[in-house]
N, C-alpha and C positions, 0 to 999 in steps of 0.2 A: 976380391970376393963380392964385394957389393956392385961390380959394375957387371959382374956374371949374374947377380940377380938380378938387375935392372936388365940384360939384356933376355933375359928366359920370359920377361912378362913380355905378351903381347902388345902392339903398336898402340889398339886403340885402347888399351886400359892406361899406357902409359899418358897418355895425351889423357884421358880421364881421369890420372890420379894428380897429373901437375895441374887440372884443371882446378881442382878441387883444395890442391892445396894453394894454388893462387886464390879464389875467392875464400877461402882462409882467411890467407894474410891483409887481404883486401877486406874483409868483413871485420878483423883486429884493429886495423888502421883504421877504419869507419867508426868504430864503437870509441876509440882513444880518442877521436877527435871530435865527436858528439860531445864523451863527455868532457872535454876540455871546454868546447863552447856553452855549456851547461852553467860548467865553474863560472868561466869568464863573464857572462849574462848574469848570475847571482851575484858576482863578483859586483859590476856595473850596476847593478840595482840598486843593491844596498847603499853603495856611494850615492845614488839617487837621492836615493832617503836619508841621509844622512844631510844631503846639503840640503833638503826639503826643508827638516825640521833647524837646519842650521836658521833658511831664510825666513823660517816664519819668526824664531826666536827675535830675530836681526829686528824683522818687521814689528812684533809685539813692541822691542825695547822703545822704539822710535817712535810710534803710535803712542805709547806711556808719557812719554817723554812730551810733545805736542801738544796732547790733553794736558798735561801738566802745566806749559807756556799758557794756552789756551784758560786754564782755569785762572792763572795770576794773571792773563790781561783784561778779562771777565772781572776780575774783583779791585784791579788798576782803574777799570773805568765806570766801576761803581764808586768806587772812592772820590774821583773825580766828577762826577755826575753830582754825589753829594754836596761838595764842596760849590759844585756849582748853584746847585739849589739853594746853598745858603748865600751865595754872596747876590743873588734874585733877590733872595730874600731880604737881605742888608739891604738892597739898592731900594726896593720897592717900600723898604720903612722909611728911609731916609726920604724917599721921594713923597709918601704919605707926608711925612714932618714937616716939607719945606712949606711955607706959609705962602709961596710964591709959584706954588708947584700948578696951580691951575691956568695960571696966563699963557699966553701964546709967547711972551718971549721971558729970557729967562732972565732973575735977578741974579743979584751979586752972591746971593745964598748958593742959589742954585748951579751958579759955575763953580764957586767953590767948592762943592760936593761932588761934583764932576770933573773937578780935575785932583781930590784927592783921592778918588778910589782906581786909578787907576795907580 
């Protein structure tokens, strides 16, 4: 029965209507597959973002961390700086003290004072 109606329509409506119903199918398949690459792209994004703020995270921790070495070798080498200035210091008293300290060559004082401070 239905190829008796397919055959009573005229040539060119038939050729019009498979036309039509091919860019149909072709227009379904278009629209499925847009919105599939849609997905996929939001998809791919978000992963984007995600590792984005993964590497900033990554980056802040390590940046914390450096500042943190950074500040205890800052206060390492003030402490040692200190330390330095006093033992200047010590030297420079001791050198005041030595009663031999003005001559061009040195007394028995003065070697001795120089070879205990190291």
């Amino acid at each position: 029965m239905g190829a008796m109606i397919w055959n009573l329509i005229p040539a060119p409506w038939r050729i019009g209507l498979f036309v039509v119903l091919l860019l149909g199918v072709a227009g379904l398949y278009l629209t499925i597959r847009h919105q599939a690459y849609s997905d996929g792209f939001a998809t791919a994004q978000a992963e984007c973002e995600r590792e984005k703020r993964e590497q900033a995270e990554a980056n802040r921790k390590v940046i914390a961390g450096a500042e943190k070495r950074l500040l205890d070798a800052a206060n390492e080498l003030s402490l040692k700086n200190m330390e330095l200035d006093d033992a200047i210091e010590s030297i420079s008293a001791a050198a005041d003290a030595d009663p031999d300290g003005a001559l061009e060559c040195l007394g028995a004082d003065s070697l001795r004072r120089l070879n205990t401070i190291r």
